[in-house]
PDB file as gemmi writes it, atoms N, CA and C in Angstrom:
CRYST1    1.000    1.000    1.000  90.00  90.00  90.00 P 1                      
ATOM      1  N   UNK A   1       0.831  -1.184   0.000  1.00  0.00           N  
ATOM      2  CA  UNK A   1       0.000   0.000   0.000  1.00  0.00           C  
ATOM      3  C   UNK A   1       0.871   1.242   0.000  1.00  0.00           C  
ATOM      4  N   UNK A   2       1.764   1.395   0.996  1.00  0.00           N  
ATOM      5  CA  UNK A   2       2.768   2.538   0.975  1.00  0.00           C  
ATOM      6  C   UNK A   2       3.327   2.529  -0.267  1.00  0.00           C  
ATOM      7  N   UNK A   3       4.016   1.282  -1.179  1.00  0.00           N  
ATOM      8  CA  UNK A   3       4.764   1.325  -2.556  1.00  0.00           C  
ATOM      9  C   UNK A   3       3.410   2.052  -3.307  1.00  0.00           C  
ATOM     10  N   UNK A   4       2.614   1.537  -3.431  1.00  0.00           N  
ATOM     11  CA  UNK A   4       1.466   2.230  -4.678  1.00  0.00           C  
ATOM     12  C   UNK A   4       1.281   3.689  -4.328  1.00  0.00           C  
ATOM     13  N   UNK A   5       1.245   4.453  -3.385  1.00  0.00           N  
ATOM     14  CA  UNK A   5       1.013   5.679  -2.562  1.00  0.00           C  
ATOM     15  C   UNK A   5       2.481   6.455  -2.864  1.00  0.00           C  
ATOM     16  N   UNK A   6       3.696   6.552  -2.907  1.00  0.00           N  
ATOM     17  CA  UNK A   6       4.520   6.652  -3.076  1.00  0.00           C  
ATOM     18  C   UNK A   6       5.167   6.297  -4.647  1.00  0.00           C  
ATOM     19  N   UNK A   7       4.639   5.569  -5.559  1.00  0.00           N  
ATOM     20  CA  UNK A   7       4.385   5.427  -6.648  1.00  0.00           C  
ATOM     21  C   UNK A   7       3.625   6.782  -7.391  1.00  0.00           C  
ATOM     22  N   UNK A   8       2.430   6.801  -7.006  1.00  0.00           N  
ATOM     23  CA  UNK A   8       1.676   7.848  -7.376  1.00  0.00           C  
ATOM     24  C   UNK A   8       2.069   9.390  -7.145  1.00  0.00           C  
ATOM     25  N   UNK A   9       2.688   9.099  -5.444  1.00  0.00           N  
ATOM     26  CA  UNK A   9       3.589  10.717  -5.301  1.00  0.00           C  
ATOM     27  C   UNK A   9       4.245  10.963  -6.443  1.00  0.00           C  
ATOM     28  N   UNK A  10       5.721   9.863  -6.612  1.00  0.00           N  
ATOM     29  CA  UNK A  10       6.161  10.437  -7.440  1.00  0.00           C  
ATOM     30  C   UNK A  10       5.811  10.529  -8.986  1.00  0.00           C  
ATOM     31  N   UNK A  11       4.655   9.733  -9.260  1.00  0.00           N  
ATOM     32  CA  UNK A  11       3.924  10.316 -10.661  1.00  0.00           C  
ATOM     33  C   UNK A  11       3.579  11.337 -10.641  1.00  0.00           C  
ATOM     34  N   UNK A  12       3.207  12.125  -9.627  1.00  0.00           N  
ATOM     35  CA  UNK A  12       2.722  12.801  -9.410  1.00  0.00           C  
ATOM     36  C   UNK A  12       3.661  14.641  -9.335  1.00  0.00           C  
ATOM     37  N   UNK A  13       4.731  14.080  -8.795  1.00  0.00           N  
ATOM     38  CA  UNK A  13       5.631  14.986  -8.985  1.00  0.00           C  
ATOM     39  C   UNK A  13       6.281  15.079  -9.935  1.00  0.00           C  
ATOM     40  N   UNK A  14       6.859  14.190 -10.703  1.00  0.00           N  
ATOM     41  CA  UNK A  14       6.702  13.895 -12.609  1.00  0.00           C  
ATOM     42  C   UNK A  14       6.003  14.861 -13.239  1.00  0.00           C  
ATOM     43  N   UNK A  15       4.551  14.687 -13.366  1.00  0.00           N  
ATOM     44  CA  UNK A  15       3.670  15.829 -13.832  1.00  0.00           C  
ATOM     45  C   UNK A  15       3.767  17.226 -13.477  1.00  0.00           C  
ATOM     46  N   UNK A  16       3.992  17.421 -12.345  1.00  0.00           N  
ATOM     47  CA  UNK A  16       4.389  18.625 -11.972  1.00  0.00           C  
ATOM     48  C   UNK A  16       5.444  19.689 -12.527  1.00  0.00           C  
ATOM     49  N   UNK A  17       6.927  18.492 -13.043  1.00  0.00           N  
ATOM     50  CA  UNK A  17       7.957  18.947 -13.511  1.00  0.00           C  
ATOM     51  C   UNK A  17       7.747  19.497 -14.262  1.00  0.00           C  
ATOM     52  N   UNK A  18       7.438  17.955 -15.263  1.00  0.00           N  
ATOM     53  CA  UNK A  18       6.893  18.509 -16.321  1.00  0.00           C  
ATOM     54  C   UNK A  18       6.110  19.424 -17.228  1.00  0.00           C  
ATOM     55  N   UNK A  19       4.902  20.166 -16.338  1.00  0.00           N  
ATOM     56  CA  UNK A  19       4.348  20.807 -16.383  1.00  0.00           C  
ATOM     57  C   UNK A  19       4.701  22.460 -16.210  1.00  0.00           C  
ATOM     58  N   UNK A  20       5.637  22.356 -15.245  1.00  0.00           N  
ATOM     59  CA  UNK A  20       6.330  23.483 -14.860  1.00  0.00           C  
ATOM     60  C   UNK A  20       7.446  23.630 -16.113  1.00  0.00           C  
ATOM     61  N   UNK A  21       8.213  21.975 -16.762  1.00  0.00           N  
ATOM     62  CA  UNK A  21       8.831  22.803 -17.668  1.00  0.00           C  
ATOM     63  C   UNK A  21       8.016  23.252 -18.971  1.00  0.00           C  
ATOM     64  N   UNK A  22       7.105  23.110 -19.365  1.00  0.00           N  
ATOM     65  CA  UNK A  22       6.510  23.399 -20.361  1.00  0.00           C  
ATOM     66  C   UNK A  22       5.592  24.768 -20.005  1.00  0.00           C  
ATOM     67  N   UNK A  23       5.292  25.478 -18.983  1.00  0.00           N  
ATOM     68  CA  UNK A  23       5.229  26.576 -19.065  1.00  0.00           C  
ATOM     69  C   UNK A  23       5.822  27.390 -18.335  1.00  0.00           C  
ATOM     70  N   UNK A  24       6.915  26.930 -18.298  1.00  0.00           N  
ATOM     71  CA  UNK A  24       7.955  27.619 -17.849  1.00  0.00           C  
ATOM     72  C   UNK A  24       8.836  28.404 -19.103  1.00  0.00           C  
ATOM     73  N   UNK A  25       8.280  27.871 -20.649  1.00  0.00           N  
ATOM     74  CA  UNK A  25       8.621  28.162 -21.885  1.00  0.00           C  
ATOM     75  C   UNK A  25       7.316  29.180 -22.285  1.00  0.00           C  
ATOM     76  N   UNK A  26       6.224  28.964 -22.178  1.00  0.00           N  
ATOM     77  CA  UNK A  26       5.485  29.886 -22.662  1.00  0.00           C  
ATOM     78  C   UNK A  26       5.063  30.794 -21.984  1.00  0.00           C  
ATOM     79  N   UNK A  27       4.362  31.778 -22.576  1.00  0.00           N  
ATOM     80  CA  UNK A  27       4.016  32.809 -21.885  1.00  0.00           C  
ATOM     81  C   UNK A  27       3.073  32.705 -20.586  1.00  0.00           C  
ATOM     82  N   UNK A  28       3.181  33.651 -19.350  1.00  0.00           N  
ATOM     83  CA  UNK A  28       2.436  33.147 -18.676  1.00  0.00           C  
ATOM     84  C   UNK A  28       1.576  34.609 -18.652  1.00  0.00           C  
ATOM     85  N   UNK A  29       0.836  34.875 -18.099  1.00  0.00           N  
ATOM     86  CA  UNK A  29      -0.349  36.001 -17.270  1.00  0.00           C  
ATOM     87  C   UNK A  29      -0.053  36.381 -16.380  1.00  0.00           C  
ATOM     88  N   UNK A  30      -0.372  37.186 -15.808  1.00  0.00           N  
ATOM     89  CA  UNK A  30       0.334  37.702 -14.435  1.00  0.00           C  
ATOM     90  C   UNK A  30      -0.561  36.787 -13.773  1.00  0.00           C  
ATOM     91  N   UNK A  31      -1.964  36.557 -13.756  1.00  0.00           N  
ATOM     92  CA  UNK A  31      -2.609  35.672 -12.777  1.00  0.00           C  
ATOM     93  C   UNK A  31      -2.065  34.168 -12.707  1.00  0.00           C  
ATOM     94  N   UNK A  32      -1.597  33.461 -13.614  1.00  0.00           N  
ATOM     95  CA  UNK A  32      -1.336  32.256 -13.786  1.00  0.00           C  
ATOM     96  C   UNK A  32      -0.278  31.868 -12.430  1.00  0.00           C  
ATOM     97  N   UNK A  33       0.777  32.618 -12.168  1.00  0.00           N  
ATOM     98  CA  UNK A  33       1.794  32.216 -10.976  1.00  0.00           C  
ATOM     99  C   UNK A  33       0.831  31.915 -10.207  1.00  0.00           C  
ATOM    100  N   UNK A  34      -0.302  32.709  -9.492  1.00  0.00           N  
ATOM    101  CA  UNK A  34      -0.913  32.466  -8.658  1.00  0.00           C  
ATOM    102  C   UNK A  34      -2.092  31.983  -8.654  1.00  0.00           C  
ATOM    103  N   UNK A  35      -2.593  31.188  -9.758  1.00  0.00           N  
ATOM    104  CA  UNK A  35      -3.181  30.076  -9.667  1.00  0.00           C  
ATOM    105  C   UNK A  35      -2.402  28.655  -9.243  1.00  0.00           C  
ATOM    106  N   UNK A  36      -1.056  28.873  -9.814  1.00  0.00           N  
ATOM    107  CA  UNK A  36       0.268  27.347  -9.675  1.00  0.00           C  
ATOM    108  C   UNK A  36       0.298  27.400  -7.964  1.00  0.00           C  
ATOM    109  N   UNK A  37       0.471  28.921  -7.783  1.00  0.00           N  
ATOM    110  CA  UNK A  37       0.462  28.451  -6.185  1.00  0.00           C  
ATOM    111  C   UNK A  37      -0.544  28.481  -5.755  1.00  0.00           C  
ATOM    112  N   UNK A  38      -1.697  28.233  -5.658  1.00  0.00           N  
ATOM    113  CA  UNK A  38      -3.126  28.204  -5.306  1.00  0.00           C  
ATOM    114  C   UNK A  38      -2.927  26.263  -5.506  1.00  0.00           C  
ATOM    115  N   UNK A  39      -2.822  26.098  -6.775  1.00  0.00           N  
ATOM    116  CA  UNK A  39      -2.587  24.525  -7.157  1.00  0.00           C  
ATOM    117  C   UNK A  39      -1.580  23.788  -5.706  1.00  0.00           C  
ATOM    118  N   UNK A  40      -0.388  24.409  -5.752  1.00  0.00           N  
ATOM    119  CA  UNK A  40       0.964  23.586  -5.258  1.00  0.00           C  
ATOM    120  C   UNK A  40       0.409  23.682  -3.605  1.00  0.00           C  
ATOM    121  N   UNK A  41      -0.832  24.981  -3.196  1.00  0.00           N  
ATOM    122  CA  UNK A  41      -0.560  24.781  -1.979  1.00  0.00           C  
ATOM    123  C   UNK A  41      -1.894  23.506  -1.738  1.00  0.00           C  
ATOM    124  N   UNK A  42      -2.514  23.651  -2.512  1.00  0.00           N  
ATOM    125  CA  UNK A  42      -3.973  22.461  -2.518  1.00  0.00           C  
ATOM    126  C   UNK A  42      -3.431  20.680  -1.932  1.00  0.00           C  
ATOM    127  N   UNK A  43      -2.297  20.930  -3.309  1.00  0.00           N  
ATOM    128  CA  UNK A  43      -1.131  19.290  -3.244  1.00  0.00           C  
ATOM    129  C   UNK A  43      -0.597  19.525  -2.198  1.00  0.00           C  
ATOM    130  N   UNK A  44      -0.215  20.380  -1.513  1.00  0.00           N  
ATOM    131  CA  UNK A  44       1.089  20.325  -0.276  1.00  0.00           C  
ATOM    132  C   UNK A  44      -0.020  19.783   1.012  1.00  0.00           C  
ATOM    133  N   UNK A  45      -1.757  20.531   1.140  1.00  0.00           N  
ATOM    134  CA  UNK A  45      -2.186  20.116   2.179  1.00  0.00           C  
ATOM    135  C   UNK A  45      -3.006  19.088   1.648  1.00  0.00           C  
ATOM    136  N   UNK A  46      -3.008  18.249   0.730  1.00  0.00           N  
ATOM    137  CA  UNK A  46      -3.344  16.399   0.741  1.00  0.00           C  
ATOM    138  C   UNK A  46      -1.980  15.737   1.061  1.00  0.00           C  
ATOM    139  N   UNK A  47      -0.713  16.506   0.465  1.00  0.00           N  
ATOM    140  CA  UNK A  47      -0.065  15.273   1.176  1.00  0.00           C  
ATOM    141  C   UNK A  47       0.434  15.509   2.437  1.00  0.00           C  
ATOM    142  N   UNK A  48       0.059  16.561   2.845  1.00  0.00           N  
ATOM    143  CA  UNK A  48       0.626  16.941   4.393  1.00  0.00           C  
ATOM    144  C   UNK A  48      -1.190  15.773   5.309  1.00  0.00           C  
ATOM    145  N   UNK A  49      -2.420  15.804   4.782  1.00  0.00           N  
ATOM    146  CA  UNK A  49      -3.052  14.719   4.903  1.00  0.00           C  
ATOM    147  C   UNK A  49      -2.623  13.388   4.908  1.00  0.00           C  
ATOM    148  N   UNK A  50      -2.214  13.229   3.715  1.00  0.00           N  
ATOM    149  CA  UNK A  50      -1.553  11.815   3.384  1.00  0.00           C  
ATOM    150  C   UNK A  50      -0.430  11.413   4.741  1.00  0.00           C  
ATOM    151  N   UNK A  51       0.429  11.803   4.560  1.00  0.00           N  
ATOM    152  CA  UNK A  51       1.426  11.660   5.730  1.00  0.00           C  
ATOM    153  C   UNK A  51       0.581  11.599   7.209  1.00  0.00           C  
ATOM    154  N   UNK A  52       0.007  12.234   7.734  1.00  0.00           N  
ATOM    155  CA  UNK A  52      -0.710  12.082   8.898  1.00  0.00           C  
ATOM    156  C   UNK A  52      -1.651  10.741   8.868  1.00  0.00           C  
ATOM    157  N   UNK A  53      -2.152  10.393   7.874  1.00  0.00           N  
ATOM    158  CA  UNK A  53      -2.549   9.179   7.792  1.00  0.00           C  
ATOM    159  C   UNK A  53      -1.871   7.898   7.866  1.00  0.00           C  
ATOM    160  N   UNK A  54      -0.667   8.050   6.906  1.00  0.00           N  
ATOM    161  CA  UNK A  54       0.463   7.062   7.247  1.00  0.00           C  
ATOM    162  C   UNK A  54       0.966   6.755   8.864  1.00  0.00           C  
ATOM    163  N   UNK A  55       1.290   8.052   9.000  1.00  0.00           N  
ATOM    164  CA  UNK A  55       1.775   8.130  10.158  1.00  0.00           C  
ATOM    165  C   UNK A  55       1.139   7.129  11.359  1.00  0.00           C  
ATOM    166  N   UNK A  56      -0.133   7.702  11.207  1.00  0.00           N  
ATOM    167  CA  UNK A  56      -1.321   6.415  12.237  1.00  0.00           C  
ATOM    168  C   UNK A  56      -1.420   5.785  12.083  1.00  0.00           C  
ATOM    169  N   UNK A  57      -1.207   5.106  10.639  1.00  0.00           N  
ATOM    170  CA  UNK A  57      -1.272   3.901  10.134  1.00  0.00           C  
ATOM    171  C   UNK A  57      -0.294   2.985  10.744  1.00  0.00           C  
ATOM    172  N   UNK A  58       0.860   3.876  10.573  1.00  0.00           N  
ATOM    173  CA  UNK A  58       2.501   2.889  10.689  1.00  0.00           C  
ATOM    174  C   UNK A  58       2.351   3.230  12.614  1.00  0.00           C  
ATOM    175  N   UNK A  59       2.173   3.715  13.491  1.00  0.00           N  
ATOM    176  CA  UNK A  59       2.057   4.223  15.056  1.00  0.00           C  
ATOM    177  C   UNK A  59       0.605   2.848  15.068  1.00  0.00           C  
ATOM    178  N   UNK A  60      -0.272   2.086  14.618  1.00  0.00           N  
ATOM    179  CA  UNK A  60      -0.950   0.664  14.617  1.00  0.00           C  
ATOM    180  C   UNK A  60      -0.110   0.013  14.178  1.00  0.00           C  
ATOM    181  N   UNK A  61       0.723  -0.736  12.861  1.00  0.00           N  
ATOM    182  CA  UNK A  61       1.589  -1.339  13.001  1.00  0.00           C  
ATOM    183  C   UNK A  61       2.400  -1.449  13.888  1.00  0.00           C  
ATOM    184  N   UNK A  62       3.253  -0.547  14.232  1.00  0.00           N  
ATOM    185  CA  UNK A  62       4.315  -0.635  15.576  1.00  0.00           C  
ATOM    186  C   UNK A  62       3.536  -1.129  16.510  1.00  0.00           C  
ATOM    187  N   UNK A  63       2.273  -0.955  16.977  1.00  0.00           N  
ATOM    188  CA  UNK A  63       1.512  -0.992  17.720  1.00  0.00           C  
ATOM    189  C   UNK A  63       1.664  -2.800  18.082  1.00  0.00           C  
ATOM    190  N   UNK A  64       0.995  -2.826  16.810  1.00  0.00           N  
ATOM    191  CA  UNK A  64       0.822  -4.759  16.548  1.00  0.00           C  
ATOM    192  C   UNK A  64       2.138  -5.577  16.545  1.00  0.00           C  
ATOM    193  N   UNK A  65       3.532  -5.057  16.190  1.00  0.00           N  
ATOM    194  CA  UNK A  65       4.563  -5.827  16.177  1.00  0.00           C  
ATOM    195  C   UNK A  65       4.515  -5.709  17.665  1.00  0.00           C  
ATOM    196  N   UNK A  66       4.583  -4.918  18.219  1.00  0.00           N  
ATOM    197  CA  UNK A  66       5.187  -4.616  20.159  1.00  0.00           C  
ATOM    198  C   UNK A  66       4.432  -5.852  20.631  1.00  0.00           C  
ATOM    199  N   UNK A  67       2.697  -5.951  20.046  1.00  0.00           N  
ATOM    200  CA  UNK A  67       2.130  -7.230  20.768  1.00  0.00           C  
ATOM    201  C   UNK A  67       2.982  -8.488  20.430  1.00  0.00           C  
ATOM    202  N   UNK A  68       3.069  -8.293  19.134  1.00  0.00           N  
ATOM    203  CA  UNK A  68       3.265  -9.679  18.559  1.00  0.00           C  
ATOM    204  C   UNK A  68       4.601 -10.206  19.367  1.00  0.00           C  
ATOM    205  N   UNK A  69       5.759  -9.183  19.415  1.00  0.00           N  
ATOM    206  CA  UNK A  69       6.797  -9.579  20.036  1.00  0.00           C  
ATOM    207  C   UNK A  69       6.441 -10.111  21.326  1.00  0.00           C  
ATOM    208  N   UNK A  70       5.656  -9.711  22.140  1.00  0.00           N  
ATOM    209  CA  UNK A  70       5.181  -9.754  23.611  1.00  0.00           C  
ATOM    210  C   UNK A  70       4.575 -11.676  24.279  1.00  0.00           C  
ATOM    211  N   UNK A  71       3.652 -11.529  22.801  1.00  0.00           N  
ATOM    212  CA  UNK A  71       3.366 -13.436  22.872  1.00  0.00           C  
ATOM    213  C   UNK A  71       4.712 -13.671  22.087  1.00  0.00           C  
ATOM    214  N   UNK A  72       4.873 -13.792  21.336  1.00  0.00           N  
ATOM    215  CA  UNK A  72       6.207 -14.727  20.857  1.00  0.00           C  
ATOM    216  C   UNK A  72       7.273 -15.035  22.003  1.00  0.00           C  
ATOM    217  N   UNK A  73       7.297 -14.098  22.469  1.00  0.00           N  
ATOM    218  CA  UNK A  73       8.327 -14.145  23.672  1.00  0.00           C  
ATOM    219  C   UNK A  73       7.646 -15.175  24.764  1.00  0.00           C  
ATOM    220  N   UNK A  74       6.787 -14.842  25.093  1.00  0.00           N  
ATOM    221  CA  UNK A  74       5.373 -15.928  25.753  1.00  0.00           C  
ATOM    222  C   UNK A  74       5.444 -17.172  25.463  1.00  0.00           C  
ATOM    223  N   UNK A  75       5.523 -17.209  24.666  1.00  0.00           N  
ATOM    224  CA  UNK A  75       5.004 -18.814  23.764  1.00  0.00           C  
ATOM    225  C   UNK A  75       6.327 -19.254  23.375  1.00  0.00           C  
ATOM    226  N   UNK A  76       7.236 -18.190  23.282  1.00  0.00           N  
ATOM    227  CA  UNK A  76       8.812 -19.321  23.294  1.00  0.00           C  
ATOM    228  C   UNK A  76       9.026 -19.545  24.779  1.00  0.00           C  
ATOM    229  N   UNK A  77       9.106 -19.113  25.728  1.00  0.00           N  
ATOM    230  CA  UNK A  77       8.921 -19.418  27.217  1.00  0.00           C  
ATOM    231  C   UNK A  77       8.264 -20.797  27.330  1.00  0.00           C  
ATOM    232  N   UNK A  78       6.943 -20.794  27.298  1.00  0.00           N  
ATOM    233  CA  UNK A  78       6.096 -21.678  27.116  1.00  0.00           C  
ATOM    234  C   UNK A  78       6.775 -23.235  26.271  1.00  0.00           C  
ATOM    235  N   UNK A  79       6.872 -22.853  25.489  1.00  0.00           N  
ATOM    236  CA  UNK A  79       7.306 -24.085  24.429  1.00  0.00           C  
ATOM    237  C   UNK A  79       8.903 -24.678  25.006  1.00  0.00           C  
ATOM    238  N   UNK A  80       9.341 -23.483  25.656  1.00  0.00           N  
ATOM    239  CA  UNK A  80      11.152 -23.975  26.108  1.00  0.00           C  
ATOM    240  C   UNK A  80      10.675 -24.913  27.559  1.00  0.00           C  
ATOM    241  N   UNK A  81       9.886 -24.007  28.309  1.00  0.00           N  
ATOM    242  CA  UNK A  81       8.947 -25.116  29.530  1.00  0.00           C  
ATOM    243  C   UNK A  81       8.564 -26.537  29.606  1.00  0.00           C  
ATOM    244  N   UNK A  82       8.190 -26.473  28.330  1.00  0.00           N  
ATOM    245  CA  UNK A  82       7.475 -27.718  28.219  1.00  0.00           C  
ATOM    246  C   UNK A  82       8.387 -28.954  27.791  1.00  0.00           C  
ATOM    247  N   UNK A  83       8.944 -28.387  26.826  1.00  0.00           N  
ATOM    248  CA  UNK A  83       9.951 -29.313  26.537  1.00  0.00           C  
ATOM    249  C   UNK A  83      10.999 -29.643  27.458  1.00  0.00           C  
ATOM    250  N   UNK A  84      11.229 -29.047  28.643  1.00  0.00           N  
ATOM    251  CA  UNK A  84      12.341 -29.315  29.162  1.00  0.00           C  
ATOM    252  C   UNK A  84      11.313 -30.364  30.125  1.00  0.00           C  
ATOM    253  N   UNK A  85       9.625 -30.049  30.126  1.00  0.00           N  
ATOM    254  CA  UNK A  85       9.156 -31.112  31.253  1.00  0.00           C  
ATOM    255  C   UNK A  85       9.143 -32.317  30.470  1.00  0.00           C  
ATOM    256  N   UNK A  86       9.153 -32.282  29.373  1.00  0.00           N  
ATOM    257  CA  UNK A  86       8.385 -33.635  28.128  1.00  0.00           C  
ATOM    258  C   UNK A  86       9.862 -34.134  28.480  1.00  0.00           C  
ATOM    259  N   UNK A  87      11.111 -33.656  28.401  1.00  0.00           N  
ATOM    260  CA  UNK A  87      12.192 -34.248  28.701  1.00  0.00           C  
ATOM    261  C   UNK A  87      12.738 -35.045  30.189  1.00  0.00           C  
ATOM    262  N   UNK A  88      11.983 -34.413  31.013  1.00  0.00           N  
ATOM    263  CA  UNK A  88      12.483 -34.526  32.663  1.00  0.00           C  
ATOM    264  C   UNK A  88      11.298 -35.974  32.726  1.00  0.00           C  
ATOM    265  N   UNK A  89      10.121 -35.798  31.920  1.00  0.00           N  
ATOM    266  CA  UNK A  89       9.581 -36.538  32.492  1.00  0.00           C  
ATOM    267  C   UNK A  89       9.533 -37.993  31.830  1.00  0.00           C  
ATOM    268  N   UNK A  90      10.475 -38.289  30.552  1.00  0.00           N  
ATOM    269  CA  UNK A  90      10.363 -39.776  30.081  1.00  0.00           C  
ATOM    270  C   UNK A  90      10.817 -40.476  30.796  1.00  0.00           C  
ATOM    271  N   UNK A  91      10.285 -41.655  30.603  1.00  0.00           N  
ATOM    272  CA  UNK A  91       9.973 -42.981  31.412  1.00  0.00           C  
ATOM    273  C   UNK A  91      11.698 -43.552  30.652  1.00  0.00           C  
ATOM    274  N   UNK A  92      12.303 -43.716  31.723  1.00  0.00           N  
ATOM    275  CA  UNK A  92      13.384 -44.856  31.413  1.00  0.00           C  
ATOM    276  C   UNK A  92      12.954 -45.852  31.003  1.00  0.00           C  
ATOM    277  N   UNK A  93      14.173 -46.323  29.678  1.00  0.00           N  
ATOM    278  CA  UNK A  93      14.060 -47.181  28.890  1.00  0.00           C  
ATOM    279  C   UNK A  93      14.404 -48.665  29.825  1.00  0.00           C  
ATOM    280  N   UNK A  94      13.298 -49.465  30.599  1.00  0.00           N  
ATOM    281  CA  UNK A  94      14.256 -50.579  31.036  1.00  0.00           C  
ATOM    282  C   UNK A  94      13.474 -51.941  29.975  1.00  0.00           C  
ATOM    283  N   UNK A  95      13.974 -53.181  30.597  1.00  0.00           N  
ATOM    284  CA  UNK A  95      14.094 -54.019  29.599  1.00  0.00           C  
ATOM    285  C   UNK A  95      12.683 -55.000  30.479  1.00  0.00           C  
ATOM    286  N   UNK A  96      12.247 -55.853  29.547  1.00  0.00           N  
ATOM    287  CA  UNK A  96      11.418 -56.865  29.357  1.00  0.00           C  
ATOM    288  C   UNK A  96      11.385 -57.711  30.964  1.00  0.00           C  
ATOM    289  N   UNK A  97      12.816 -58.100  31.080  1.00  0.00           N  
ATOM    290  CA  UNK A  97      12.782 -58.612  32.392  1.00  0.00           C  
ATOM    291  C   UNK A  97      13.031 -57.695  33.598  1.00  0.00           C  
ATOM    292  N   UNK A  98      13.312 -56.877  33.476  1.00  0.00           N  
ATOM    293  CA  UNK A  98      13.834 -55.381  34.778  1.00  0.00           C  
ATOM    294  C   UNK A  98      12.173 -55.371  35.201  1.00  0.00           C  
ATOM    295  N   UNK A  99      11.288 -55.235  34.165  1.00  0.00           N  
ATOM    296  CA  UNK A  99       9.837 -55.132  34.167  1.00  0.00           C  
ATOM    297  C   UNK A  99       9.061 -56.067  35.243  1.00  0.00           C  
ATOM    298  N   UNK A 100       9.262 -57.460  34.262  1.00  0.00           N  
ATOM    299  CA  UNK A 100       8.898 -58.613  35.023  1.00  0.00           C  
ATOM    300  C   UNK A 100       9.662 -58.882  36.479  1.00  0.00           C  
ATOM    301  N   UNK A 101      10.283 -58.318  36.832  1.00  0.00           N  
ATOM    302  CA  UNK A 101      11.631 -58.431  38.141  1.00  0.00           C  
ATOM    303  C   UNK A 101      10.289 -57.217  39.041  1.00  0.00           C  
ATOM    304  N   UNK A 102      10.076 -56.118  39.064  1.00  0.00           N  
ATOM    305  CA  UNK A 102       9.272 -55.379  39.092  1.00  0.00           C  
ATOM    306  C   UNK A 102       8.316 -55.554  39.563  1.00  0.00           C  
ATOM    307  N   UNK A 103       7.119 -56.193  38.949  1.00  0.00           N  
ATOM    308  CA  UNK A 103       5.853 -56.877  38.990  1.00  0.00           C  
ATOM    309  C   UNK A 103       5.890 -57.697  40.259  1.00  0.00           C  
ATOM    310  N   UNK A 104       6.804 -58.568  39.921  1.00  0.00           N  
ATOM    311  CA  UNK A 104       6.708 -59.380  40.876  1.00  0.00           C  
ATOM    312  C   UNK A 104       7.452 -58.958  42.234  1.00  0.00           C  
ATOM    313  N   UNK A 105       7.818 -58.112  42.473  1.00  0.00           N  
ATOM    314  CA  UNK A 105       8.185 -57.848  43.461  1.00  0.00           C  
ATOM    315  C   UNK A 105       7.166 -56.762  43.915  1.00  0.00           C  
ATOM    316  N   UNK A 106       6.272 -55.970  43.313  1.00  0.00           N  
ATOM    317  CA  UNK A 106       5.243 -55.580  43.669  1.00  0.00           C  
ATOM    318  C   UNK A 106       3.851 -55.869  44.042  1.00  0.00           C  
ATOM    319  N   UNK A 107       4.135 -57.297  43.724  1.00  0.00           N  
ATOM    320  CA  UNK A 107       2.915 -58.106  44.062  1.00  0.00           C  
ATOM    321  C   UNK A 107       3.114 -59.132  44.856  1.00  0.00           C  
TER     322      UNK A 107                                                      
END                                                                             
């Protein structure tokens, strides 16, 4: 979304150049300067809009990584926990008769 938005700025400022160099060759009116700046200040307060929008946009992102980091960190805790119990808690490997030796001595 920011690439397409920033895409368009600078199409946008493209046209502008351009525009400026092509009557920057012909004649202008005395009113015409101050229609361009009537124009340039119109563009300066959408993208001075634009930017304030980003801005909140990207201040929710940051927003959402800070959570995201917050469980990840959680849930690697969690997952390092567990595994160290899934580890503490396997059953020794004994054998067929250690078993039967066992049994019968428990009964």
């Amino acid at each position: 979304e920011l690439e397409n938005q920033l895409t368009a700025k600078s199409k946008t400022l493209d046209e502008l150049k351009q525009s400026l160099a092509l009557n920057g060759s012909a004649e202008q009116t005395p009113e015409a300067p101050s229609l361009k700046i009537a124009e340039l200040c119109e563009m300066v307060d959408g993208i001075v809009s634009q930017v304030a929008q980003l801005k909140t946009s990207m201040q929710s992102i940051l927003e959402q990584w800070r959570v995201y980091d917050e469980v990840y960190a959680e849930v690697s805790l969690m997952t390092t926990r567990y595994l160290y119990c899934i580890d503490q808690c396997k059953p020794s490997v004994v054998s067929l008769e250690a078993l039967k030796k066992q049994v019968k001595t428990l009964q």
